[in-house]
KOLFI-102168 format. One record per residue (C-alpha): residue in three letters; y, x, z. Coordinates in steps of 0.001 Angstrom, whole numbers, plus 500000, padded with zeros to 6 digits. Each point is the difference from the previous one (the first is absolute). Layout:
N
ALAYXZ;...
***
This chain:
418
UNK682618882814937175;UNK502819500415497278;UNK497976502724497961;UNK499382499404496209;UNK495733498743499392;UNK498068502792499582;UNK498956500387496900;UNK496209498535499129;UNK499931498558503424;UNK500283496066498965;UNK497293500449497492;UNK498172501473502696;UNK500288497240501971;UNK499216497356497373;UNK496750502596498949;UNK499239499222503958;UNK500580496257499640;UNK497469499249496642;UNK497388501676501800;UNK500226498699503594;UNK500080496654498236;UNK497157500364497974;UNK498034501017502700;UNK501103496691501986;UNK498992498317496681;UNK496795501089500503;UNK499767499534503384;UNK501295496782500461;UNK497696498944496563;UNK497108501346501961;UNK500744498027503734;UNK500219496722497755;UNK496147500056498566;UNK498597502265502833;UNK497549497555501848;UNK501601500790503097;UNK503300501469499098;UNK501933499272503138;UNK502684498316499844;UNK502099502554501818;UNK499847502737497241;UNK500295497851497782;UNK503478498184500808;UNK501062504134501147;UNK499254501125496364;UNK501656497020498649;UNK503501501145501470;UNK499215503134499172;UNK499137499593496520;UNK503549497551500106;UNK501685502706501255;UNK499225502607497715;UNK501000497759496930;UNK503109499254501757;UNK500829503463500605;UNK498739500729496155;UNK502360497469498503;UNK502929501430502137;UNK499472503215499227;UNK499848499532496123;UNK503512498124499017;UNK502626502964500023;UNK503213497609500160;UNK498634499236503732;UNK501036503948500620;UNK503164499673498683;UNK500824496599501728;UNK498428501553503790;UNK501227503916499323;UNK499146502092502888;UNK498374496929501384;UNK497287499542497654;UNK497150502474501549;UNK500580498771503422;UNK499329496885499420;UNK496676500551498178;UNK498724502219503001;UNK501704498108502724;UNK497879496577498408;UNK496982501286498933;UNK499297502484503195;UNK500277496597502179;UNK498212497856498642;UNK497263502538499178;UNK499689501000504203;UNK500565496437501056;UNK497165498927497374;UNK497506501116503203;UNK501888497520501921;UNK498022497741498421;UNK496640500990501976;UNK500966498867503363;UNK499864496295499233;UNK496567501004498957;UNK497518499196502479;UNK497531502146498636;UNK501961502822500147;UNK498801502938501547;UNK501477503901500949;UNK497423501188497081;UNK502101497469497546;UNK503299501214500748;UNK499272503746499909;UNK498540499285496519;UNK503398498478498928;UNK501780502989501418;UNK498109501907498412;UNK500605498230496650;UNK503494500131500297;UNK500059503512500263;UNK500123500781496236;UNK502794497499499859;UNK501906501196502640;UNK500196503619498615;UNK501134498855496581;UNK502972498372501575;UNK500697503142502131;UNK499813502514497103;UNK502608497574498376;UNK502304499922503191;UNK500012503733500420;UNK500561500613496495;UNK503011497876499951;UNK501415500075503382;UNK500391502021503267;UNK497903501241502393;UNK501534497539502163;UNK498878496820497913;UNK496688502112499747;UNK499955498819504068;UNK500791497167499796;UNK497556498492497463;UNK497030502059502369;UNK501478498699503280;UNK500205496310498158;UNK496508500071498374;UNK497746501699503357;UNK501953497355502329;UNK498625496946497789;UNK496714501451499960;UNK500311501048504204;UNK500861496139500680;UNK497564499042498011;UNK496884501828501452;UNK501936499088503523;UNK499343496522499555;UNK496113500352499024;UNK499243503105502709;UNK500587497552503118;UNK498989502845502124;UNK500724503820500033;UNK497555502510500855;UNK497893503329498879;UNK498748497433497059;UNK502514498302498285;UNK502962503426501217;UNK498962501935496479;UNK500803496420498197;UNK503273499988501431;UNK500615503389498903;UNK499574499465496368;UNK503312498573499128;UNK501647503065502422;UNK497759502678497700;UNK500806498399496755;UNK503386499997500810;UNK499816503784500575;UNK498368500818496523;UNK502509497668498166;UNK502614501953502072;UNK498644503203498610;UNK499658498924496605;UNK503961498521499582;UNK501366503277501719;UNK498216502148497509;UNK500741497148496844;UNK503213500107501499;UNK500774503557500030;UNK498373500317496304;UNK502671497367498949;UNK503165501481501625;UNK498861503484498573;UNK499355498490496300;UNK503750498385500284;UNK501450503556501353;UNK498482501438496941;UNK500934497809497588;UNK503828499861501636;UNK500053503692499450;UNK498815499771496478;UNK503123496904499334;UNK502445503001501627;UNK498387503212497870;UNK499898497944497007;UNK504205498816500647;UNK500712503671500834;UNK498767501126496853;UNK501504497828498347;UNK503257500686501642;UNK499612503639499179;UNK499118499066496036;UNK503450498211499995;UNK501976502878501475;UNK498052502169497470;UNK501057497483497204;UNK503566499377501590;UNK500468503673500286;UNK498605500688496300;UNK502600496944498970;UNK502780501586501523;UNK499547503724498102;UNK499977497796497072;UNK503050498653500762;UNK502208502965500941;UNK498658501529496537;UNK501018496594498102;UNK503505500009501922;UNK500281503987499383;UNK499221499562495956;UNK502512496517500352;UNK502585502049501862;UNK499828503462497631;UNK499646497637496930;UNK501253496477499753;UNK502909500578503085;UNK501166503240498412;UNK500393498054496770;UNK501720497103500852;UNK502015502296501779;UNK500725501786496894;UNK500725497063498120;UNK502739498751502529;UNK502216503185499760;UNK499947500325495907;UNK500976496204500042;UNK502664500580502753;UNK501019503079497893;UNK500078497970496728;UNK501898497887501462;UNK502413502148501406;UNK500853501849496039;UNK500093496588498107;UNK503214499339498708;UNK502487496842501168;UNK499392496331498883;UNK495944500129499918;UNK499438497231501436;UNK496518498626498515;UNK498908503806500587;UNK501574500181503515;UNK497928496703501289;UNK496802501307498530;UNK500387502843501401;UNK500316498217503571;UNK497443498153499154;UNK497769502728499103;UNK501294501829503178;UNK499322496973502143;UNK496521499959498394;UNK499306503488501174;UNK500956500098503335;UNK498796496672500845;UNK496291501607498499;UNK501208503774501914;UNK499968497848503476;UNK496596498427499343;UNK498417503207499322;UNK501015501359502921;UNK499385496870502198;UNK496622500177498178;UNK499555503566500495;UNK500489499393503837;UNK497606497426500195;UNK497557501807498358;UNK500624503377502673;UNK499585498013503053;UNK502271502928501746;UNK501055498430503368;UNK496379498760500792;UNK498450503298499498;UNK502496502307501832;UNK501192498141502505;UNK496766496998500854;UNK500638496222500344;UNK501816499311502861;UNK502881502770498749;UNK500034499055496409;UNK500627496539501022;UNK502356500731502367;UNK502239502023497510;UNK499528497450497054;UNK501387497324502108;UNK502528502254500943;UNK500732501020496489;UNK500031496102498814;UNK502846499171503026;UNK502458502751498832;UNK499695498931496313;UNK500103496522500146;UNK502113499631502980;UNK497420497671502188;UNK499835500648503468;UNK495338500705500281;UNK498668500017503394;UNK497502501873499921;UNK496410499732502290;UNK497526502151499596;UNK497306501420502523;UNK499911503408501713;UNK496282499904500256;UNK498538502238497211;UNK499261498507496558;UNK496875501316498845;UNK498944497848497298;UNK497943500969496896;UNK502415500687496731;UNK499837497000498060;UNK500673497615502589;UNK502896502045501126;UNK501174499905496383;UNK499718496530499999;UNK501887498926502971;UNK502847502581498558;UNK500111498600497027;UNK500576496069501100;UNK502454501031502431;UNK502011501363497217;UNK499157497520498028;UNK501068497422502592;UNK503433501768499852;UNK500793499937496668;UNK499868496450499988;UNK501921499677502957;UNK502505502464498098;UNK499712497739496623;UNK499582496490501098;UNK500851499670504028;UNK503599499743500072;UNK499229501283503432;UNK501689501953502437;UNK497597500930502929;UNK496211501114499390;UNK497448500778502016;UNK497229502465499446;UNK497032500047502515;UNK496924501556500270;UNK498173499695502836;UNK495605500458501083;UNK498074498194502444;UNK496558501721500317;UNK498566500479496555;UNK502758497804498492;UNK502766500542498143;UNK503171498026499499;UNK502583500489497362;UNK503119497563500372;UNK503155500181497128;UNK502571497334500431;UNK503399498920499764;UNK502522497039500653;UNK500835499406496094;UNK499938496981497676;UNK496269499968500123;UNK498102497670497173;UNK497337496857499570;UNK496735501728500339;UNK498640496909497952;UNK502663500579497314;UNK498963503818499597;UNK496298499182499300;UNK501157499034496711;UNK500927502995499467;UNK497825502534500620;UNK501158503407500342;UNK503131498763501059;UNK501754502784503045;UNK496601502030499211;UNK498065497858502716;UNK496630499983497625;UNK500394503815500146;UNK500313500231503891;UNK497156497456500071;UNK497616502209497758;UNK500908503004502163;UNK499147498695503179;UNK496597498430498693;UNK498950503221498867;UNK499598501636502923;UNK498668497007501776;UNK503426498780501554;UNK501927496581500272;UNK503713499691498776;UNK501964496520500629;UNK503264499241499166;UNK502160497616501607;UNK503357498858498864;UNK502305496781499774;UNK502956499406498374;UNK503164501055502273;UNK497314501258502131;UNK499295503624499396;UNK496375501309499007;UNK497285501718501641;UNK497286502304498363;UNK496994500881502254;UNK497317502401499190;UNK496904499528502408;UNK497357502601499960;UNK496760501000502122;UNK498332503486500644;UNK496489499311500063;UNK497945501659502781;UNK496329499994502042;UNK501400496997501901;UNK500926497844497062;UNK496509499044498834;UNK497783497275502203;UNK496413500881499369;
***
């Protein structure tokens, strides 16, 4: 009952709806100047021609959809399929009424009927498919009950209309039915090729990124690196020959020295970000492991660290990005915590994926640091995890510690309701 509308199946219905009420129109225009209209058909095609306005005006103001969500199509069909069979109800306080009468109006509600089912078994089940049939044929059974006051060779085919009606309508849902759930198979398959290629373009792209890295950090590390490099030992050396009482020379010097291997330990931290090393030869779970490992023994802070022995097999980007906001997250534990206990967790339920960084420092005013975006690189972590479709929070109080969470979701066959 949850599934999304099918698409074109409301304007369907409303299609269905102008037309069944123009032909009540008509109808019920024709039983008021006929010279003997009876008054029977005409107070039937009345509520009919009520009905189908009712049903036209419901099904033509969209916010009623949103308001009634999954609710919205069963009431239309639940409403109009009653009063539509309970319309012949109608006859039996008709004295005139005859078994000719009603099997006319059975008849007659035949095209009706079938519209309603086609809708059903398009939308739903084979199971509502049932019920509607089993509903609709046990009106019409109690109806002919109550005009056949006797049962024999005569009136026995009579009875059996509503029992081979509700055969054919069985017939036509199952196959309607089937049609649907094959469509919706299809069209799932075509949401999972179309991800998997798309998947497979970004490891194409990530993988084309990353040989354009190592030759960026190769031509940074054979250029730039080697001449910084360079530039520290001739100013070490200069240093080293200049004669007593230089002062003004000595503290540019240091300065200039300072400069250099301040801009020497950027390149490098640069041309390490740039490699990617630990995710590539060693995978996620291992890289992680050691750079939490790696951040305890220089910084001193005792790192727990969780992660999963299931196997990680998750396509390159994402695992870049949940490598890079862990680090991330430990820099600024490193820069800003004061802290000293972390905890680094990653964990999976299913196709999700859970990566936890946090500590017991200082912490900060969430509502202060929107001020200042960029602050503790959160609006990089942020644009990381929305690129591959993930959810990062952050959590933190003063005195309190902070929390960084990175929530993200393999999609698979199961994760689309169609």
């Amino acid at each position: 009952m949850g599934r999304p509308l099918e698409p074109g199946l409301i304007r369907i219905f409303r299609y269905f709806a102008t037309v069944a009420m123009i032909y009540f129109a008509i109808l019920w225009g024709y039983g008021a100047v006929a010279p003997q209209p009876g008054e029977t058909l005409r107070v039937q095609s009345l509520l009919n021609l009520v009905t189908n306005a009712s049903l036209f005006l419901y099904l033509s103001f969209p916010w009623l959809e949103k308001r009634l969500k999954k609710w919205y199509l069963p009431y239309a069909l639940v409403s109009y399929t009653a009063v539509t069979v309970f319309s012949n109800l109608i006859y039996l306080f008709d004295p005139s009424t005859d078994l000719s009468i009603i099997i006319a109006r059975s008849w007659a509600l035949i095209p009706i009927l079938l519209v309603l089912l086609v809708i059903t078994a398009w939308q739903y089940s084979f199971f509502w498919v049932m019920v509607f049939v089993v509903f609709t044929n046990l009106i019409e059974l109690f109806i002919l009950t109550r005009v056949v006051r006797v049962i024999n060779l005569e009136t026995l085919p009579v009875l059996g209309m509503p029992l081979i009606r509700a055969f054919a309508f069985g017939v036509v849902g199952y196959i309607i039915v089937k049609l649907m759930e094959t469509q919706r198979s299809q069209k799932r398959k075509l949401i999972m090729a179309n991800i998997r290629l798309g998947q497979q373009a970004n490891t194409l792209e990530h993988l084309a990124t990353s040989r354009e890295r190592n030759r960026l950090a190769r031509e940074l590390h054979d250029t730039l690196a080697h001449t910084l490099s360079g530039v520290a030992v001739n100013l070490e050396a200069i240093k080293s020959i200049l004669p007593g009482r230089q002062d003004k020379i000595s503290t540019m010097l240091d300065h200039s020295l300072t400069a250099t291997r301040q801009g020497l330990n950027e390149t490098r931290r640069a041309l390490q970000d740039l490699r990617a090393q630990p995710l590539e030869d060693l995978g996620l779970a291992l890289a992680l492991r050691n750079m939490a490992r790696t951040f305890a023994d220089r910084e001193g802070i005792e790192v727990e660290i969780e992660i999963t022995d299931r196997p990680l097999t998750l396509p390159p980007d994402v695992e870049q990005s949940f490598y890079r906001i862990a680090q991330e997250a430990l820099e600024n534990i490193a820069g800003h915590a004061l802290a000293s206990r972390a905890r680094l967790k990653l964990a999976t339920n299913g196709n999700r994926f859970e990566l936890e960084i946090s500590d017991d420092g200082k912490g900060f005013d969430l509502q202060k640091l929107a001020a200042f975006p960029g602050r503790y690189g959160i609006t990089g972590m942020q644009e990381r995890a929305a690129i591959i479709g993930g959810k990062l929070t952050v959590e933190s109080q003063s005195d309190g510690g902070t929390t960084v969470r990175l929530d993200w979701e393999r999609l698979d066959d199961k994760s689309f309701d169609l």
